[in-house]
C-alpha positions as CSV (number, residue, x, y, z in Angstrom):
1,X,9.7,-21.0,-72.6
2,X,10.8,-24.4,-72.5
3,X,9.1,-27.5,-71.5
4,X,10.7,-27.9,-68.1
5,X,12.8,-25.9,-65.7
6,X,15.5,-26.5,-63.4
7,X,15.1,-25.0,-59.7
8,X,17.9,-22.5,-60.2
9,X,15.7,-20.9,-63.7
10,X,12.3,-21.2,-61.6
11,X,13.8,-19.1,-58.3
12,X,15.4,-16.4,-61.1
13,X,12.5,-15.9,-62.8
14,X,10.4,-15.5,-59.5
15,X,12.8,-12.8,-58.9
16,X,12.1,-11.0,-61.9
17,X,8.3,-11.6,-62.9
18,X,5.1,-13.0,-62.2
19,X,4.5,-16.4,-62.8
20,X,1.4,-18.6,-62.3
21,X,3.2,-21.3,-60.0
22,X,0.9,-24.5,-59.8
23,X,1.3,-27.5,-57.6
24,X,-0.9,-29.7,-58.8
25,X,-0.6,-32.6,-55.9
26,X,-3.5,-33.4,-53.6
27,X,-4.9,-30.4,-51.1
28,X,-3.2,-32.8,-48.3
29,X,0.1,-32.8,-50.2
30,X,0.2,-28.9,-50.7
31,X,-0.8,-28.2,-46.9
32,X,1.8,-30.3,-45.8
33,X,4.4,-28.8,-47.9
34,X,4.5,-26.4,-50.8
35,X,6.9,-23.7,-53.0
36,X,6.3,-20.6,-51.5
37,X,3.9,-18.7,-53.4
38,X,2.6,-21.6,-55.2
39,X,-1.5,-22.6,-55.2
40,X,-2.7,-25.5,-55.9
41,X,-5.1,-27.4,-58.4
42,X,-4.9,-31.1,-57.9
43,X,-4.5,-32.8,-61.4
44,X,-6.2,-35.9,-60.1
45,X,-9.6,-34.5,-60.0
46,X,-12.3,-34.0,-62.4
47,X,-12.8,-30.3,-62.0
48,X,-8.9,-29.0,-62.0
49,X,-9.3,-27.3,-65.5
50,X,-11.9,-25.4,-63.6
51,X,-9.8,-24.5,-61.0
52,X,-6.7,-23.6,-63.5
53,X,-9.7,-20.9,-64.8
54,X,-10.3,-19.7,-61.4
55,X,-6.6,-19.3,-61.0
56,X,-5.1,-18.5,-64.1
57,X,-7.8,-15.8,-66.1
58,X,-5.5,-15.5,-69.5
59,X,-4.3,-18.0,-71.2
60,X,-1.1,-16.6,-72.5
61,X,0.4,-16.0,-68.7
62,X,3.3,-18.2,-68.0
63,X,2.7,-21.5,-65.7
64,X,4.8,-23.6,-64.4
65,X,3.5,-27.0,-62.6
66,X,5.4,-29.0,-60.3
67,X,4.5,-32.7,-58.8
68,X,6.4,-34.2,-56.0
69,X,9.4,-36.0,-57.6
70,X,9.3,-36.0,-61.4
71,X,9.8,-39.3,-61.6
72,X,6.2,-40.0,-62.6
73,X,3.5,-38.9,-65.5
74,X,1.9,-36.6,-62.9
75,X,3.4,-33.1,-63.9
76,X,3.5,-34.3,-67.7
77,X,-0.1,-34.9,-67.5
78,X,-0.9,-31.7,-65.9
79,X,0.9,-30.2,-69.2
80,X,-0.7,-32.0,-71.8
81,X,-4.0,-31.0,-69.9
82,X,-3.4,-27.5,-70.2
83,X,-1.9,-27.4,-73.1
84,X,-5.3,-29.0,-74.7
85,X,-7.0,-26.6,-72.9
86,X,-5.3,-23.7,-74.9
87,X,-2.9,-22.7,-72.2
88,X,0.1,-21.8,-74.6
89,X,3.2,-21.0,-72.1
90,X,3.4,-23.9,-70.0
91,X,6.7,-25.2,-67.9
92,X,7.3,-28.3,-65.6
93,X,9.7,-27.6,-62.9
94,X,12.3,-30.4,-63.5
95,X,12.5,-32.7,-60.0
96,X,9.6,-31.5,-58.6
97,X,9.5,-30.5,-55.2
98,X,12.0,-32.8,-54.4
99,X,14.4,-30.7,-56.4
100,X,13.0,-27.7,-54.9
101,X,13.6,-29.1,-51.5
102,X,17.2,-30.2,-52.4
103,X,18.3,-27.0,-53.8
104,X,17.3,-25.1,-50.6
105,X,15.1,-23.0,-51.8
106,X,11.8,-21.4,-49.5
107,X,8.6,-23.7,-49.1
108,X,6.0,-23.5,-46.4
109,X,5.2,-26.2,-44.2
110,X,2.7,-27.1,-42.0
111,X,3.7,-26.8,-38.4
112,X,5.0,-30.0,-37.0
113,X,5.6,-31.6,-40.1
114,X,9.3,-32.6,-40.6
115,X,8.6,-33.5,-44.1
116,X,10.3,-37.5,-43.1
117,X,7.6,-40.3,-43.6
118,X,6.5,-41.8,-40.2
119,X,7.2,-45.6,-40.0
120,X,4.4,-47.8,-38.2
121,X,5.0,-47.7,-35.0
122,X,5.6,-50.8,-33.1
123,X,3.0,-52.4,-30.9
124,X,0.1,-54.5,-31.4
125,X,-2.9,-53.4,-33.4
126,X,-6.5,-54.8,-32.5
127,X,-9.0,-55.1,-35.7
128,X,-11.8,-52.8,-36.1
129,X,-14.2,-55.4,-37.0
130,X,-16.8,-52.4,-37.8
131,X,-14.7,-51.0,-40.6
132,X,-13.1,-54.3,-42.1
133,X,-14.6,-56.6,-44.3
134,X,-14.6,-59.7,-46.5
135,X,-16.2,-60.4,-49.4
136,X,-16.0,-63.7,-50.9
137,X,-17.0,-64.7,-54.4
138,X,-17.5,-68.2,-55.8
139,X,-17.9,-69.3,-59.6
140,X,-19.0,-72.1,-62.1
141,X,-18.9,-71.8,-65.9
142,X,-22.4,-70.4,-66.1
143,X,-22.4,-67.9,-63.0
144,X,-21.1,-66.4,-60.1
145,X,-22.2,-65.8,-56.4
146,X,-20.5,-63.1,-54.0
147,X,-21.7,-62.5,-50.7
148,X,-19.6,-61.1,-47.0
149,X,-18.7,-62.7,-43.6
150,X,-18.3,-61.1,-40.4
151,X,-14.7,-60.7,-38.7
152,X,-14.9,-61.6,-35.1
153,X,-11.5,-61.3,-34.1
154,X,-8.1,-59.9,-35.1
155,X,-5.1,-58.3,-34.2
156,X,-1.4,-57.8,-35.4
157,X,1.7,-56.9,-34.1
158,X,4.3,-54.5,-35.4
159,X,8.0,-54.7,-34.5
160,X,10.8,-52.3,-36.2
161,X,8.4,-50.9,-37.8
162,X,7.1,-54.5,-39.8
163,X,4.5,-56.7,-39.7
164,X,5.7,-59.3,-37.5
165,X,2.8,-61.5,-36.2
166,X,-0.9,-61.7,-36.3
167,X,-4.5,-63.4,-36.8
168,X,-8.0,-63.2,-37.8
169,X,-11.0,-64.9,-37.2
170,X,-14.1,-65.4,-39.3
171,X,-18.3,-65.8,-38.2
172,X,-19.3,-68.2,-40.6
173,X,-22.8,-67.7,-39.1
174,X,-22.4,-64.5,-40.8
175,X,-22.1,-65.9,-44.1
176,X,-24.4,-64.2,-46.8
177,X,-25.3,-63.9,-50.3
178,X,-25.8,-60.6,-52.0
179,X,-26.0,-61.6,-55.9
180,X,-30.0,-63.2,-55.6
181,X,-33.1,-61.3,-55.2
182,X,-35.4,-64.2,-54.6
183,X,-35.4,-64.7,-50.6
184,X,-36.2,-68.1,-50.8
185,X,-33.2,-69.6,-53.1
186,X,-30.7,-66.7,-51.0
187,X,-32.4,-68.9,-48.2
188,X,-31.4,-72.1,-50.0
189,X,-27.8,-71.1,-50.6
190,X,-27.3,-70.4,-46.9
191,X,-28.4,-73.5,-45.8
192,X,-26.2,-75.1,-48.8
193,X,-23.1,-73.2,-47.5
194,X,-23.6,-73.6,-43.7
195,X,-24.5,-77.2,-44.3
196,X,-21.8,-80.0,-44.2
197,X,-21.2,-80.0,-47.9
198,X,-19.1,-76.1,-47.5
199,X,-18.5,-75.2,-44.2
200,X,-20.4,-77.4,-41.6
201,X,-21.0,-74.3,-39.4
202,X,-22.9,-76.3,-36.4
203,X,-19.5,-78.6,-36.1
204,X,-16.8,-75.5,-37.3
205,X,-18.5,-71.8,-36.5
206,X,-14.8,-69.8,-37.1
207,X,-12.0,-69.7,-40.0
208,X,-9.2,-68.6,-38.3
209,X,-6.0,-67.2,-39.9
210,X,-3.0,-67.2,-38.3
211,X,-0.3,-64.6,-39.9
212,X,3.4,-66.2,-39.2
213,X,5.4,-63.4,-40.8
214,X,5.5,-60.5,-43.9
215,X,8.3,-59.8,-46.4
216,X,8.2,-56.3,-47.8
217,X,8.3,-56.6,-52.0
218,X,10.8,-55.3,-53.2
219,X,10.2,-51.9,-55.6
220,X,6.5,-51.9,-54.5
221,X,4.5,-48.4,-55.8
222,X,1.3,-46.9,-54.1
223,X,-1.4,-49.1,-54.7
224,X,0.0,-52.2,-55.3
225,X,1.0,-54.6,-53.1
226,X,4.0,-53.9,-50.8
227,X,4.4,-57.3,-48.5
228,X,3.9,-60.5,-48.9
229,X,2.1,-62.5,-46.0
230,X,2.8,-66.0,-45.0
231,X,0.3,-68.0,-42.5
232,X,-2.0,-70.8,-42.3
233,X,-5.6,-71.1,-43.1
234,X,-8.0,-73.2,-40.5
235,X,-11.0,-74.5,-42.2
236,X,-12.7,-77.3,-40.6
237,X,-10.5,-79.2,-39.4
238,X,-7.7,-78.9,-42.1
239,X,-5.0,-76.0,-41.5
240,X,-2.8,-75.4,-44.6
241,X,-0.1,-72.9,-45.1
242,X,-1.4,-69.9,-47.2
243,X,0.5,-67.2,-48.7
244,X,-0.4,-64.2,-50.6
245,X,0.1,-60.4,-51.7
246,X,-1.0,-57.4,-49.9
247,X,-1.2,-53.6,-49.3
248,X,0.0,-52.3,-45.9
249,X,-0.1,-48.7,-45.1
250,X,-0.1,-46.2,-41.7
251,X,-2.7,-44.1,-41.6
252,X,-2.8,-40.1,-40.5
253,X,-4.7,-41.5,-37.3
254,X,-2.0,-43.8,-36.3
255,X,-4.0,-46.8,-37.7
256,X,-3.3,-49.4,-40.1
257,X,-5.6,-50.1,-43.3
258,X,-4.7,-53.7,-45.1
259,X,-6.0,-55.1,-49.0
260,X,-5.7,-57.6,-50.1
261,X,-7.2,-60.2,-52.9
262,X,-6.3,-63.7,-52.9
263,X,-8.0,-66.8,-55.2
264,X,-7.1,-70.0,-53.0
265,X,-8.0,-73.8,-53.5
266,X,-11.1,-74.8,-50.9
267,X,-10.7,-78.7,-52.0
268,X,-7.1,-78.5,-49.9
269,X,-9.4,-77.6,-47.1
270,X,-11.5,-79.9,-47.4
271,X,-14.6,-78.1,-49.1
272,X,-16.0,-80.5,-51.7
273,X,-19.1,-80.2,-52.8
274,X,-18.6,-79.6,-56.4
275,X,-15.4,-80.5,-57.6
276,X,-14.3,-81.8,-60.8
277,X,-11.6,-83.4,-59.6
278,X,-13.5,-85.3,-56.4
279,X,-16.7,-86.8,-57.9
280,X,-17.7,-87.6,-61.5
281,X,-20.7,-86.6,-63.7
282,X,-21.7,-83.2,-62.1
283,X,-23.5,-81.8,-64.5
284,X,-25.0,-78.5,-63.4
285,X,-23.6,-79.1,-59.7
286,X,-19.8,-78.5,-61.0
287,X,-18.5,-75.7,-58.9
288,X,-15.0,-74.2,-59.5
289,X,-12.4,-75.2,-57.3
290,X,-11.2,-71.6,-56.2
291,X,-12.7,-68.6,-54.1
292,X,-11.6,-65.6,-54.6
293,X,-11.7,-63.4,-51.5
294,X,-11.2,-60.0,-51.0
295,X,-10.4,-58.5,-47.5
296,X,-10.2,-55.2,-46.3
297,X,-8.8,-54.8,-42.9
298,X,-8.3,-51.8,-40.4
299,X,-6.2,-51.8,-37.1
300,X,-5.5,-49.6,-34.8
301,X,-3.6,-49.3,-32.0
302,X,-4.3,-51.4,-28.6
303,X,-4.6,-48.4,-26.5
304,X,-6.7,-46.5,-28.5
């Protein structure tokens, strides 16, 4: 047998014998749509050799695994796998389900699924400040500290399917530290951070971010960051443009789930204490001039 197979060889040799057909795509993936006859073992996870076992008892049957597209290392890497694994008459069906699809040839489907990606549906989407989160982390040459705040506030709107418009508010009484173990210097930090020489909390309580429009990126893959966001950044009293990268996606619920990690400036916003480039002669008080943040966000929609 070949390495791969077109869709016209796999369906004639269906016909005529048994084969071991494997799609090897996530359970989701295979209960939305699979070849008929096909099972699945998900090359993604840990225990799929195991599962091949439980599928497949001899190791000279013939197998053929198929991904979604065949575009990507997936069914390739399902092959090598086996192949390691002393499987000996292994095919990849060439295209993927995709060809399958094309050709016309039988699948099963779950009901109500039209295999056609659903866009986000316009409207505006109110934060779940429960499941979103920010994590902040902030550096000098010798050490790092990281900590969280709170989101207060948030909510974006959608229109043609695209992130049009939104904004986000921060607690900075929520401010913490999670890097020291002593109590009393965590305590020290939060007083050094709420105090006038970071954030002057008493005078400012919020950061506030206010989201003026998104660009989709152009060739963006799963998992990396498909639009670009454009706002400005209130801190204090300075507001500043601020532009940076992040994943957008629709969820199965209808909500929206956001990443995003961004390294920005805080001198432009007039956070001081520290800098290199402000006062003279720090010594052990120098304190990089970026935080990096990292912000997860959920939305959902405003009638939920």
């Amino acid at each position: 047998m070949k390495a791969t197979i077109t869709p016209s060889e796999l369906q004639s040799i269906l016909e005529q014998r048994e084969v071991a057909l494997i799609d090897i795509l996530t359970p989701e993936d295979y209960d939305e749509v699979h070849i008929r006859g096909a099972r699945n073992a998900c090359v993604y996870e840990m225990v799929f050799l195991d599962r091949i076992r439980e599928l497949i008892p001899g190791k000279d049957s013939l197998i053929v695994v198929y991904d979604a597209s065949g575009t990507t290392l997936t069914a390739q890497t399902a092959a090598v796998k086996l192949e390691r694994a002393g499987y000996c008459n292994v095919a990849i069906l060439a295209g993927g389900r995709e060809a399958w699809l094309k050709a016309g040839y039988p699948v099963v489907r779950a009901e109500g699924k039209t295999g056609v990606e659903e866009m986000i549906q316009d409207g505006v989407y109110r934060v779940d400040l429960e499941n979103s989160s920010l994590v902040w982390s902030g550096r000098n040459i010798s050490k790092r500290h990281h900590g969280t705040i709170d989101l207060s506030g948030g909510q974006v709107v959608f229109d043609n399917g695209k992130l049009k418009s939104g904004s986000f508010s921060l607690d900075m009484h929520t401010i913490t530290n999670l890097d020291l173990q002593d109590d009393n210097w965590r305590a020290v930090l939060h007083r050094h951070l709420m105090s006038d020489d970071f954030f002057y909390v008493e005078r400012y309580p919020t950061v506030d971010f206010e989201l003026k429009g998104a660009a989709l990126i152009a060739g963006a893959t799963p998992g990396s960051p498909n639009v670009e966001i454009a706002g400005t950044l209130t801190i204090k009293d300075t507001v500043r443009p601020l532009c940076f990268p992040a994943v957008v996606a629709r969820q199965d619920d209808g909500s929206i789930k956001a990443h995003a990690v961004l390294d920005f400036d805080r001198t432009l916003w007039n956070v001081s204490y520290g800098s290199g480039k402000l006062f003279e002669r720090l010594g052990m008080h120098l304190v990089h001039d970026l935080i990096s943040i990292e912000l997860f966000i959920v939305a959902r929609p405003i009638n939920d």
